[in-house]
Every structure is written in C-alpha cells, then in structure tokens.
Wavefront OBJ file of the C-alpha trace (Angstrom):
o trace
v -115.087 183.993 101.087
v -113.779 181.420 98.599
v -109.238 181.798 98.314
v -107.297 180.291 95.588
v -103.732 179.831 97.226
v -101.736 179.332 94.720
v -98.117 177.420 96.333
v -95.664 178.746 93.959
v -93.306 176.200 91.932
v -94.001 172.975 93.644
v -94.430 171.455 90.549
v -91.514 170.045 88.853
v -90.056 171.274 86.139
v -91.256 174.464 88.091
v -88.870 174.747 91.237
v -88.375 178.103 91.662
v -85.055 180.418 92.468
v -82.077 178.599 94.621
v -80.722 180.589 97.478
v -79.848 180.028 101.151
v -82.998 178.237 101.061
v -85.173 176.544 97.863
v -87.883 178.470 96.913
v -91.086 175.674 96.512
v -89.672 174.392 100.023
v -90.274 178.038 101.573
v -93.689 178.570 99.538
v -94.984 175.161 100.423
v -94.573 176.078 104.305
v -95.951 179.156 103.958
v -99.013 178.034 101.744
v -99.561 175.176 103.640
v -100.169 177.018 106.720
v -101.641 179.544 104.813
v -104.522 177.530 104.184
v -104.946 175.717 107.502
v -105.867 179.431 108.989
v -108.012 180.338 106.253
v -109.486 177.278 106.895
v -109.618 177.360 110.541
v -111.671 181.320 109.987
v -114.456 179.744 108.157
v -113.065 180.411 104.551
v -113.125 178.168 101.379
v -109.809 177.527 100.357
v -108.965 175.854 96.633
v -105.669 174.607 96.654
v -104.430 175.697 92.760
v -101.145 174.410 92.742
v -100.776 171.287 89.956
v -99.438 168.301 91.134
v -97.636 167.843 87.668
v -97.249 170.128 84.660
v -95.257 169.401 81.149
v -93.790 172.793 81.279
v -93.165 175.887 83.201
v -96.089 177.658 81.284
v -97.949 175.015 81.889
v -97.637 175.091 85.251
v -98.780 178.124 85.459
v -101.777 177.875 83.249
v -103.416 175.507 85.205
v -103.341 177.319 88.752
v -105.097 179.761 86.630
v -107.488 177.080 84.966
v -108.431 175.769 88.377
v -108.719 179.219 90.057
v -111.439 180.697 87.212
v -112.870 177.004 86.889
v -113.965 177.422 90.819
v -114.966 180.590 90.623
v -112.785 181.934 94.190
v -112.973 185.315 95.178
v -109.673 186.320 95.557
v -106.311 184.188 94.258
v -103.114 184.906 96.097
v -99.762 183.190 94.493
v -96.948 182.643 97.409
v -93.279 183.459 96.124
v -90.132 184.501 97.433
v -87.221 186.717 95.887
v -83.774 185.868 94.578
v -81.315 188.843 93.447
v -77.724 189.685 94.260
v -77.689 188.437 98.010
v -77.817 192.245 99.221
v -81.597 193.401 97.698
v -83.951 192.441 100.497
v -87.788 192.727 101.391
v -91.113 192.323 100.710
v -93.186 193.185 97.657
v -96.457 192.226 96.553
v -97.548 192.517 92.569
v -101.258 193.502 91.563
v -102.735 194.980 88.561
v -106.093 195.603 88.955
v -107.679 198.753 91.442
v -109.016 195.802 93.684
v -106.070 193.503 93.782
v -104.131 196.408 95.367
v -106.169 196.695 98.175
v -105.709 193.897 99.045
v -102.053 193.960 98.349
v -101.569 196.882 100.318
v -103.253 195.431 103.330
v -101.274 192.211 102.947
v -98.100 194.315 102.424
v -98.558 195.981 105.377
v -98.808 192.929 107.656
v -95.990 191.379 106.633
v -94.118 194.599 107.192
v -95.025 194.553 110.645
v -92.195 191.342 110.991
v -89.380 193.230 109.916
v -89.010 193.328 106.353
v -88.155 196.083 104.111
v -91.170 197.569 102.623
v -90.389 197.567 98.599
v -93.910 198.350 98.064
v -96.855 197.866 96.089
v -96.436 196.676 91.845
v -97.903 196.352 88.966
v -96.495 193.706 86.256
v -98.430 191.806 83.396
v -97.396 188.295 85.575
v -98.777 185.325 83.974
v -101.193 184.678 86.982
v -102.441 188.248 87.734
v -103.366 188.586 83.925
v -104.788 185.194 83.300
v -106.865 185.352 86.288
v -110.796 186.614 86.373
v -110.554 187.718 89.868
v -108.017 190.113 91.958
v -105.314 188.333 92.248
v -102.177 189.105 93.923
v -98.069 187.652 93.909
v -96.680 188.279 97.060
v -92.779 187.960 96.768
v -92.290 187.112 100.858
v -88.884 188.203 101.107
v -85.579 186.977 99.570
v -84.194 183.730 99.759
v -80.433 184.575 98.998
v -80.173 187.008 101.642
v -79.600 186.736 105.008
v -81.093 189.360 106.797
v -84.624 188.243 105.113
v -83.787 183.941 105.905
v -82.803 184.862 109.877
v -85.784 186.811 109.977
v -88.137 184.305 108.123
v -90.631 182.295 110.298
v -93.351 180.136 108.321
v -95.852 180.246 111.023
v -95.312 183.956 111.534
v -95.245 185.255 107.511
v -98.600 182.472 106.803
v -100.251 184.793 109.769
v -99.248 188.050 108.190
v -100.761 187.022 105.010
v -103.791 185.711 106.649
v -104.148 189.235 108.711
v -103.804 190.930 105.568
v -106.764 189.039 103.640
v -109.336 188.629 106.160
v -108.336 190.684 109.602
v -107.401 189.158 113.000
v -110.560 187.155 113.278
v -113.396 187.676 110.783
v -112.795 189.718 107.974
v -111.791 192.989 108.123
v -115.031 194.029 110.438
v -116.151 195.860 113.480
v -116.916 193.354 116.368
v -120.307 193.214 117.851
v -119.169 194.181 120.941
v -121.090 197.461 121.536
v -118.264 199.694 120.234
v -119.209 202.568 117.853
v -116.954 202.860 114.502
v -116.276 205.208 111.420
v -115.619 204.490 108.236
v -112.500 206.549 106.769
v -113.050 207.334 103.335
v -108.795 207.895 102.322
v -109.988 209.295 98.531
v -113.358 210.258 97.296
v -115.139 207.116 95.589
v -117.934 205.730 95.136
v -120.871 204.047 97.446
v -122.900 201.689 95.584
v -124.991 198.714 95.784
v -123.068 195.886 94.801
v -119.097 194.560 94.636
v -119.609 194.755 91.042
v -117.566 197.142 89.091
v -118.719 201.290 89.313
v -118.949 201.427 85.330
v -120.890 198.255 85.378
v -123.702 199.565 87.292
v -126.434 202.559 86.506
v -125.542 205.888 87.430
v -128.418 206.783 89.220
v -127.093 204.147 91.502
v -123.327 205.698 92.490
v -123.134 208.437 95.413
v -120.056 210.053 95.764
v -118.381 210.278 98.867
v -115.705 212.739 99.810
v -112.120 211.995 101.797
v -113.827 212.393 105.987
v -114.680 210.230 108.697
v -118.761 208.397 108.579
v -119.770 206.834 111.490
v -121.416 203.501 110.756
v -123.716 201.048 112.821
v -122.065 198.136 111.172
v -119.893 196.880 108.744
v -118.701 193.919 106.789
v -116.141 192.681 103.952
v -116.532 190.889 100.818
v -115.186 190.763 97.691
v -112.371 193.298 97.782
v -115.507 195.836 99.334
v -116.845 196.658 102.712
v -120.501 196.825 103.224
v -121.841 199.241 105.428
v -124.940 199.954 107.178
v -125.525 204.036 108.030
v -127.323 205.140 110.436
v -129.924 206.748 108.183
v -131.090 206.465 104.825
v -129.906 209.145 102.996
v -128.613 207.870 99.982
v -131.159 207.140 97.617
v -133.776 205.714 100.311
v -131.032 203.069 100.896
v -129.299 202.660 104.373
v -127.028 199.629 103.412
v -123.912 200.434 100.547
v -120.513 198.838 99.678
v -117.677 200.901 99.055
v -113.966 199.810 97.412
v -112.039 198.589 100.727
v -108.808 200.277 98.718
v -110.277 203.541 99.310
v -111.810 203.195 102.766
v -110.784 201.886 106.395
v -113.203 200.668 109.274
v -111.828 202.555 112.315
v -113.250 202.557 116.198
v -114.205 206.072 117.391
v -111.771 207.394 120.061
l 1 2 3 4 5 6 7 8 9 10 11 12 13 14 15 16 17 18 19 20 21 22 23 24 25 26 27 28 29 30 31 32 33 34 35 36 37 38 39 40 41 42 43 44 45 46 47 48 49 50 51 52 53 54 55 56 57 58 59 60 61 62 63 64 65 66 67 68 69 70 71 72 73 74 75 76 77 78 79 80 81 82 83 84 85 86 87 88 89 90 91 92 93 94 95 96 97 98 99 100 101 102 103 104 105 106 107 108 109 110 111 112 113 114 115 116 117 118 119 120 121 122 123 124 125 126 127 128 129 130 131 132 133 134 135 136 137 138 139 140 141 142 143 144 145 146 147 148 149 150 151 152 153 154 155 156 157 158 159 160 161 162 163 164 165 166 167 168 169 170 171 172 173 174 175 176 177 178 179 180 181 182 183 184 185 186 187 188 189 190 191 192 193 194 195 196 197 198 199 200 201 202 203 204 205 206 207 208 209 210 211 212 213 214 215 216 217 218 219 220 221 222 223 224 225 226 227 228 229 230 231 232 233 234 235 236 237 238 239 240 241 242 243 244 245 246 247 248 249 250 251 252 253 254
C-alpha cells in the first residue's frame, strides 16, 4: 500500500499547541518512526509534510496537494492534544465509512499502551475533507497532561499506529502457516468485487452478507477492504470477494 504521513505542524508558522512538551517536536518523533516501519513492511510511504508554508492554511493545503497529487491509499495526519491539563487520551477523527475503520483499528492499538479511550470522531478537519482518500487525524494523547507525557514513548505510540494500519507483520492477514480462519462479518454488508465504492458498482454485482462467522481459505487487505477467497463459488460463480474491513474481522478458528 502507498501512506501519506502527514507530521503535523513542523512547518513554521505552523507549530502546533505548547504543553509539557511542543507539539511538532512530539509529532516529528512519532512520524518519523512512523515511516521507518512502514517502510521497513514493504509499504510506500509519501512524506506530506511542507518544508515551508506562508500561512497556517497553507500549510495545510499542501499536505493535502501532495497527498491527492501521489495518489496514496490511505493519509494519516499525526497530532497530539492540548486542553486544561486534566482532559487526557487518545482520539482519532474520520469522516468517511472507510476512514473509520481504519480509525477504529488504529484507536484500538494505541489503547492497548494505556491511554484513555475518547473514541472514534467525525469533524469537517481541513485534511480529512480536502483529501480524496480515507484519511484519518489521530490526536496521540495530550501534551499538557501528565498522566498522557509519563506514559508517552515515541517508539512505542509509532508501533501502535503502525499495528493499527497494516497488522503485526503484513497487513491485516491470515499467515500461510497452515492455520484455518473465519471471517467475522460484525454488521451485514456487502461482498463485492472491487474496493470501489458499493453505489459505484452494478447491483447484480453486491451479495449481502449477514452478521456470522465464514470460514475462508485465505485472505488479504487493501484499500480500507479485505479480500477473501471462499472455499466455494457460490456467489455469482465467483470464489474471490472484498468486503469493507469496518464491518468484518479475519479471526483463527479455535
């Protein structure tokens, strides 16, 4: 897959909120590392943060102007929090059905360190509506508390991220290791034969599939989607479908 990390601030006159720590110093070692692993799974990584900007919108404008110009699959925009020195946690903003998939995976990871889960959002933010692919903000933690700053570790929260977007290893999918898996289907949705949108494609194309468990002989992701290959054809003479990865879960049998 092809990530646009966007490093927030980092690009003066855009610095970001002042707290125990500065903002663009915690989101530059967190993006930095952030795309070293992506990197170091076998992902394209564009780097979207400006090196200089006339103006806060500005700034802004062109991590979205180099995101859409290079066509990446999924942009995520690294921030942290500033409030009253008490609110704490992580959130992660999305606006789009596919964007909070992924946010909700990424959420969870970074949940797994210790940090307040203050859940999933959706706000028109300059980046997630400019952008022509999911996009998501993730707001780390806070900066001007504490709890969040003792807790904080770059290495640790650029791993969490990286869990979040592409699995342990490779992303999101069964190993070939001779183990037998499901796929969980959480709501019912659709299976279809492409990433692209479900109104975007003919009907005659869609099967639904109800809330249950499938097992699967092999699955992959991409683009927000698992594909998965059934063990028979019996959807429309096809044995090979993607399905939204916000509705579904690859899981190994017990």
């Amino acid at each position: 897959m092809k990530f646009g990390i966007d490093i927030g601030h980092n690009c003066p006159p855009d610095t970001g909120a002042t707290g125990i720590q500065q903002e663009d110093v915690l989101t530059k070692a967190v993006g930095t590392k952030l795309i070293q692993k992506l990197k170091a799974a076998g992902h394209t990584v564009i780097d979207c943060t400006p090196t200089s900007a006339n103006s806060v919108n500005n700034s802004l404008r062109r991590r979205t102007d180099k995101a859409n110009d290079n066509n990446v699959n999924v942009f995520v925009s690294i921030h942290f929090n500033k409030f009253n020195g008490i609110a704490d946690g992580t959130e992660v903003f999305a606006i789009s059905n596919a964007s909070k998939g992924i946010a909700q995976s990424v959420l969870k990871e970074i949940v797994k360190l210790g940090f307040r889960d203050r859940e999933v959002k959706s706000r028109g933010l300059f980046v997630l509506k400019n952008t022509q692919m999911p996009a998501i903000l993730i707001e780390c933690c806070f900066c001007d508390n504490k709890k969040d700053m003792d807790r904080f570790d770059a290495e640790r929260m650029a791993e969490a991220i990286k869990d979040g977007l592409i699995g342990d290893s490779d992303p999101h999918q069964p190993k070939h290791d001779n183990k037998k898996y499901n796929l969980e289907i959480t709501e019912k949705t659709f299976l279809k034969p492409s990433t692209e949108q479900s109104s975007e494609l003919p009907k005659e194309s869609l099967f639904d599939i109800e809330p249950g468990n499938y097992p699967i002989l092999d699955a992959h992701f991409e683009e927000s989607h698992y594909w998965v290959k059934w063990p028979d054809k019996s959807k429309g003479n096809r044995d090979e479908h993607f399905v939204f990865a916000g509705h579904a879960k690859i899981v190994e049998k017990g």
